[in-house]
C-alpha positions as CSV (number, residue, x, y, z in Angstrom):
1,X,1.2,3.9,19.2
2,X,1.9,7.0,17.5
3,X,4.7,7.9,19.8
4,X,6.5,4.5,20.4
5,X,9.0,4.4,17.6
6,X,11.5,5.7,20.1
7,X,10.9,3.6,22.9
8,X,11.2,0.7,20.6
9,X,14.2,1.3,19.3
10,X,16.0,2.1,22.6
11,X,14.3,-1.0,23.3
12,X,15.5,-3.0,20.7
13,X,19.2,-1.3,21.1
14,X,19.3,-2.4,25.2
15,X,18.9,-5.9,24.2
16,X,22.0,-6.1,21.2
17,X,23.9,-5.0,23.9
18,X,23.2,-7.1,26.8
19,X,24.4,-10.3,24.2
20,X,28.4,-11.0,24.5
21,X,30.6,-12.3,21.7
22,X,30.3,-15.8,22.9
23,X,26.4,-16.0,23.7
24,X,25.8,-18.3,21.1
25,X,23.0,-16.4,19.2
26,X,23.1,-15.2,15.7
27,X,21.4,-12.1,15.3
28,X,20.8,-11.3,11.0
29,X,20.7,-7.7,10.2
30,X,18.8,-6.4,8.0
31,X,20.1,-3.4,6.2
32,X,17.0,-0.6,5.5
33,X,15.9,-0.5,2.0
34,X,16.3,2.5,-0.3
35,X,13.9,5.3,0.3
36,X,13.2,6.0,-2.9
37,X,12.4,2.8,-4.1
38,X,9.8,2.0,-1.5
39,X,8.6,5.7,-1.6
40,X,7.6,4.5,-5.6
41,X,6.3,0.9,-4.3
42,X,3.9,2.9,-1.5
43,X,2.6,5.3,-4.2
44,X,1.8,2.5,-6.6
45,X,-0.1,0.6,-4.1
46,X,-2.1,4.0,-2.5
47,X,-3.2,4.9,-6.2
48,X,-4.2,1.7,-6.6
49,X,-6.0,1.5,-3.5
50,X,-7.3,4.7,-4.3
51,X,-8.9,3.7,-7.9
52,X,-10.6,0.9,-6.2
53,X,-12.3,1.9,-3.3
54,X,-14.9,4.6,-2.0
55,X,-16.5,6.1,0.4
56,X,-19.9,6.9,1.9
57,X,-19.7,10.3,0.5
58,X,-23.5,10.0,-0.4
59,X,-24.2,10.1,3.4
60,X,-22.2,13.0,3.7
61,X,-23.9,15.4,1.1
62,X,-27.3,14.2,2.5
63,X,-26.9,12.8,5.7
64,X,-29.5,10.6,7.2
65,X,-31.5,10.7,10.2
66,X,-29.0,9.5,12.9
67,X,-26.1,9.5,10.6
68,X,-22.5,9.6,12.7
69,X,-20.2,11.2,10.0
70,X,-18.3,8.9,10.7
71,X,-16.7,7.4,7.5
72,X,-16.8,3.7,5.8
73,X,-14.5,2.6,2.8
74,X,-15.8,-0.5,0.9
75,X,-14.4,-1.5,-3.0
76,X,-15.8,-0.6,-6.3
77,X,-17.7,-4.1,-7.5
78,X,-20.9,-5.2,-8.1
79,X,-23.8,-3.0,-7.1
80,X,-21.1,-0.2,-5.8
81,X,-19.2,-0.3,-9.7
82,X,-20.1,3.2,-10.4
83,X,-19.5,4.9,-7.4
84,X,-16.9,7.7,-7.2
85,X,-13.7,6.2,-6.3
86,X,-11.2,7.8,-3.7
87,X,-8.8,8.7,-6.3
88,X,-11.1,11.7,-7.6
89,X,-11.7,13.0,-4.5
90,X,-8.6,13.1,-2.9
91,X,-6.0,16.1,-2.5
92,X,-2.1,15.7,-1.6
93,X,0.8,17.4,-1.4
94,X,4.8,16.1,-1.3
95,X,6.9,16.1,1.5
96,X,10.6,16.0,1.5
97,X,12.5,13.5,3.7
98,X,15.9,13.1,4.6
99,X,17.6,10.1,5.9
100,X,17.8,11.3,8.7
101,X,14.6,11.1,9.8
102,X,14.2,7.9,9.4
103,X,18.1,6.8,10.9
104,X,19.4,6.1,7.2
105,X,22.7,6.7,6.2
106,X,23.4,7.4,2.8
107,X,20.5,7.9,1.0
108,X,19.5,10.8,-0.7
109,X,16.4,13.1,0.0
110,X,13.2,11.7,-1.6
111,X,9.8,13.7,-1.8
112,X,6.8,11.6,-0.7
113,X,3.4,12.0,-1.8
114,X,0.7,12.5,1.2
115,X,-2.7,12.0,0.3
116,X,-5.7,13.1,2.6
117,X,-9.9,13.3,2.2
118,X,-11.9,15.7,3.8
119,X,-15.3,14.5,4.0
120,X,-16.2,17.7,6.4
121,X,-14.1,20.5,6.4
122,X,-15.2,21.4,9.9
123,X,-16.2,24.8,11.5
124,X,-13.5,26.5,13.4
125,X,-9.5,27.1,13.1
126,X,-7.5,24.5,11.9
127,X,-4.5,23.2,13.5
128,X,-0.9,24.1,12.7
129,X,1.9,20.7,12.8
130,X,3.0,22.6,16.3
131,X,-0.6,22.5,17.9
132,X,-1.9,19.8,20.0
133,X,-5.4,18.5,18.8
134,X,-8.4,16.9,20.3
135,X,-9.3,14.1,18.4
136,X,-10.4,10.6,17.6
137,X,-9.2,8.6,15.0
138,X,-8.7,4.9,13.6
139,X,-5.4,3.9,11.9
140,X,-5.7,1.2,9.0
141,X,-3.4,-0.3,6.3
142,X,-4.5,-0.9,3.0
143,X,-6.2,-4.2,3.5
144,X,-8.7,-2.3,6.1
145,X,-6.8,-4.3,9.2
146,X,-6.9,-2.1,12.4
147,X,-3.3,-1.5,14.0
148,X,-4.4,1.6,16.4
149,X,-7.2,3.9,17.3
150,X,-9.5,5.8,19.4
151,X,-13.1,5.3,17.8
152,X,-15.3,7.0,20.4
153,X,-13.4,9.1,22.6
154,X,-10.8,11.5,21.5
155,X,-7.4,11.6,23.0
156,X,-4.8,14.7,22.8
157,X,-2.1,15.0,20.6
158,X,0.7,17.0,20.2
159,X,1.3,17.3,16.5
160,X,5.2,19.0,16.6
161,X,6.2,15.9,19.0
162,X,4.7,13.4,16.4
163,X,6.4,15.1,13.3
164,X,9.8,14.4,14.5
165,X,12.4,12.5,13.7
166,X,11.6,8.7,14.3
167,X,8.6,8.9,15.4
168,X,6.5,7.4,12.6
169,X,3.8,9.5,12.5
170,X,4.9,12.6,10.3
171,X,2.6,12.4,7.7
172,X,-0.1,12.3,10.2
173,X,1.0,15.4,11.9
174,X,1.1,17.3,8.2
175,X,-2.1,15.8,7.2
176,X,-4.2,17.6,10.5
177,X,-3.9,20.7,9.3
178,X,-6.1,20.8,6.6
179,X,-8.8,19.7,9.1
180,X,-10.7,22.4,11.0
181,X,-12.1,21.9,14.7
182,X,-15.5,21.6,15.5
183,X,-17.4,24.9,16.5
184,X,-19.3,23.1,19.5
185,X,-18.9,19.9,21.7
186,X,-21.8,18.5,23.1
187,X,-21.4,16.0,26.2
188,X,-23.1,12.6,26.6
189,X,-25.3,11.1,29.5
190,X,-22.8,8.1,29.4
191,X,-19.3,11.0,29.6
192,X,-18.2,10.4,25.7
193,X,-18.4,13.5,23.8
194,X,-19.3,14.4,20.4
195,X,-18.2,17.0,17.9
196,X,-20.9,18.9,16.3
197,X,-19.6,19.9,13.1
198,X,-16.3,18.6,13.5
199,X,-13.8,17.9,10.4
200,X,-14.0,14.5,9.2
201,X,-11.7,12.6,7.0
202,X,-8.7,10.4,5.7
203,X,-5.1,11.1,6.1
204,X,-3.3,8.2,3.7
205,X,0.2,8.3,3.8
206,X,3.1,6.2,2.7
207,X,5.9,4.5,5.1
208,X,8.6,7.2,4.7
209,X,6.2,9.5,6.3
210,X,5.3,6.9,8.8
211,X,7.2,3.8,10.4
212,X,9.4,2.8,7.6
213,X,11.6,0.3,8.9
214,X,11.0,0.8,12.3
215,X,7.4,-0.4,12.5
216,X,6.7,-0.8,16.3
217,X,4.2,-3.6,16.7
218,X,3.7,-6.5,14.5
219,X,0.4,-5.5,13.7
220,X,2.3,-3.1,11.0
221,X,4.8,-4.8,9.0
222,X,8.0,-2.9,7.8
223,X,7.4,-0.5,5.3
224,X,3.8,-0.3,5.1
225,X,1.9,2.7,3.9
226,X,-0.9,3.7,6.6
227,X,-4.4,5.1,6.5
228,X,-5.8,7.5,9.7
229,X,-9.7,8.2,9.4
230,X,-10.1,11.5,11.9
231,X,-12.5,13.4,13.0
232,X,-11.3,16.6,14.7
233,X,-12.9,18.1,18.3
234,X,-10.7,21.2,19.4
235,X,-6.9,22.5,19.1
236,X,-4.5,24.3,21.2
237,X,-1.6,26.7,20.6
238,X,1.4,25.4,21.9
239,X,4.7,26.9,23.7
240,X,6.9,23.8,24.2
241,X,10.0,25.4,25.6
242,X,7.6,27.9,27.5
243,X,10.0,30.9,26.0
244,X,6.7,33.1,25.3
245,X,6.9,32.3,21.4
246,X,4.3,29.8,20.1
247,X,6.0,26.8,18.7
248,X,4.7,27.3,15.3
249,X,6.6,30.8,15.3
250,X,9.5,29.3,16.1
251,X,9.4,27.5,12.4
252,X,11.7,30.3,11.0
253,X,11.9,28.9,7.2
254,X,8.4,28.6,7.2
255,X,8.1,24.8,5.7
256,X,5.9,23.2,8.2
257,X,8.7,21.4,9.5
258,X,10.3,21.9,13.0
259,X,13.2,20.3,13.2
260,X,15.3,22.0,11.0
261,X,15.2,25.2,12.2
262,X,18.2,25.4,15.4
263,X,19.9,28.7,15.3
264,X,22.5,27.8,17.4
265,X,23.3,23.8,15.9
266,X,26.9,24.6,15.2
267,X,27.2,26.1,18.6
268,X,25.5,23.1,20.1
269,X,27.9,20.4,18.4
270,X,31.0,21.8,19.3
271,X,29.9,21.9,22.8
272,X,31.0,18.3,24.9
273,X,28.1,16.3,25.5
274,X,25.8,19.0,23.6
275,X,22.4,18.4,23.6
276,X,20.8,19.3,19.7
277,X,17.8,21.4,20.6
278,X,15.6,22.9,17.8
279,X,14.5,26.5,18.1
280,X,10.7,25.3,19.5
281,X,12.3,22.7,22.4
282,X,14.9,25.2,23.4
283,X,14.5,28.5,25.9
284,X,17.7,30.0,24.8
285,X,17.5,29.7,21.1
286,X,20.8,31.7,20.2
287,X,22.5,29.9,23.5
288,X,24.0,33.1,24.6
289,X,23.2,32.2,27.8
290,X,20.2,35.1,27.9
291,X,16.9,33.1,28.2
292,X,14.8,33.8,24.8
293,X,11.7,35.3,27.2
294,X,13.9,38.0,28.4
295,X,14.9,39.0,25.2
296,X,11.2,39.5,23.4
297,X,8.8,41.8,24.8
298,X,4.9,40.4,25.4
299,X,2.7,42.9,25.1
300,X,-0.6,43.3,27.3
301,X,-3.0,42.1,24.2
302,X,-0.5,38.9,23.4
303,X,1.5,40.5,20.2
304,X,5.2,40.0,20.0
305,X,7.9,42.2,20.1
306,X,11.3,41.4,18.8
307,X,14.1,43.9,19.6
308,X,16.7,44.1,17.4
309,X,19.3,46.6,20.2
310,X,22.4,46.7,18.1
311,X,20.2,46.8,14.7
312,X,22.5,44.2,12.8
313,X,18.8,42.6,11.5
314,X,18.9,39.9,13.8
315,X,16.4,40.1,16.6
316,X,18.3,39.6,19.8
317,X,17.1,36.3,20.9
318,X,18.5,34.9,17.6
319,X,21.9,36.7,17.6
320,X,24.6,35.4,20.0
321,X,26.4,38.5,19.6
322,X,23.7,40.4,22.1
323,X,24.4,41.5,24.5
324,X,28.5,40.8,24.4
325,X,29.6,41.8,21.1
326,X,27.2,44.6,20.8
């Protein structure tokens, strides 16, 4: 479900169009509502969701015999009063997002607060929001109904397609990398696997980083702030474009985010029928016509080289002026 926004939209798009003017059907349309006040409304309701419910974290520090790591969230009443709510033992950090992102028009750009758990940090490397991860995870909303998931047997995902633009599953994508992978995998008689020291935790985020007003099922109403309960196996380093630069390098303002980083955008408008292609979906990033993998050098142990051959301080496969103007 995590990558349907799109196809639902297109989706929803085919049909307007295949009603004429005198089809008899009244179609209401909704305009979105402002990102910043819902971006407030989601906060309200996380904290609050926060402040009154926990999780086994008892388990955790001392895990029992058999215990699964897996993690269960129940409120704070009766004989659970004086547990540790989730609000104490969260972290977050804010997120910027445009309209864009979300196919507003308008609107200004309103930071969103993403708030995630980790109940075990997990072994190995962590992913980066280009990487594609091994995982399993449940998706909730606030009132603990189930809209997605993969309990038992982890699925791939590629993080840097998630993060974009109408897809509804940014937050998710930012929240992974403060997860690490599990140092071993062990395989069961019955096929499932099972991480061995895995990270385990929460990733609770609010509609702007998620479906906003584009929710794709109707098991998620518009506007809904989301909860993902993971539990990391492996990762892998990604080249989408295959230009011999890993995506993540390809993030040249270094915010996390992708898909604002396209050297040659202004380029790419002015050509008809352009296609926009950010730096990490595109083999010739400075569209000079010179594929980006013949202007770097891969050396034999992997590292990088970025020539720079008419030393202006722009490597070549960023500078449109290479080889012509040079």
């Amino acid at each position: 479900m995590l990558w349907k926004r799109v196809c639902v939209v297109l989706v929803g798009i085919g049909l307007l169009s295949g009603c004429g003017e005198d089809d008899g059907i009244d179609i209401e349309i909704v305009p979105p509502r402002d990102l910043a006040e819902v971006a407030v409304e989601n906060d309200a309701d996380i904290r609050e969701y926060l402040q009154t419910h926990f999780y086994n974290y008892e388990e955790f520090e001392n895990p029992p015999a058999g215990f699964d790591y897996k993690i269960s969230v129940d409120t704070l009443a009766g004989e659970n009063a004086g547990k540790t709510p989730l609000i104490d033992q969260v972290e977050s950090i804010e997120i910027t997002v445009t309209s864009g992102e979300l196919g507003l028009e308008d609107q200004p750009d309103v930071d969103h607060t993403l708030y995630y758990l980790i109940a075990r940090e997990g072994m190995d490397e962590s992913p980066t929001v280009a990487d594609s991860a091994f995982l399993t995870y449940r998706g909730t909303l606030l009132d603990d109904r189930d809209f997605d998931g993969s309990f038992t047997q982890p699925i791939w995902f590629d993080l840097a397609r998630i993060q974009g633009p109408l897809q509804g599953a940014r937050g998710f994508a930012e929240g992974m990398p403060f997860f690490k992978a599990s140092g071993g995998i062990t395989t069961n008689p019955d096929g499932t696997v099972t991480s061995i020291d895995g990270g385990v935790g929460m990733i609770i985020m609010p509609s702007g980083l998620g479906y906003f007003n584009a929710a794709p099922t109707n098991a998620i109403p518009n506007y809904s702030s989301l909860i993902f309960f993971v539990e990391l196996f492996t990762i892998e380093e990604t080249d989408h474009d295959g230009d011999g630069i890993p995506s993540i390098q390809e993030d040249l303002d270094g915010d996390g985010y992708l898909y604002n980083d396209n050297t040659n955008e202004e380029q790419e408008r002015e050509t008809i029928g352009g296609v926009l292609r950010v730096n990490f979906l595109d083999p010739d990033d400075d569209g000079d016509d010179v594929p980006t993998r013949e202007e770097i050098i891969i050396q034999a142990d992997g590292t990088l080289v970025f020539p720079d051959s008419n030393g202006n301080g722009i490597p070549d496969y960023l500078d449109d002026t290479f080889p012509e103007d040079s």
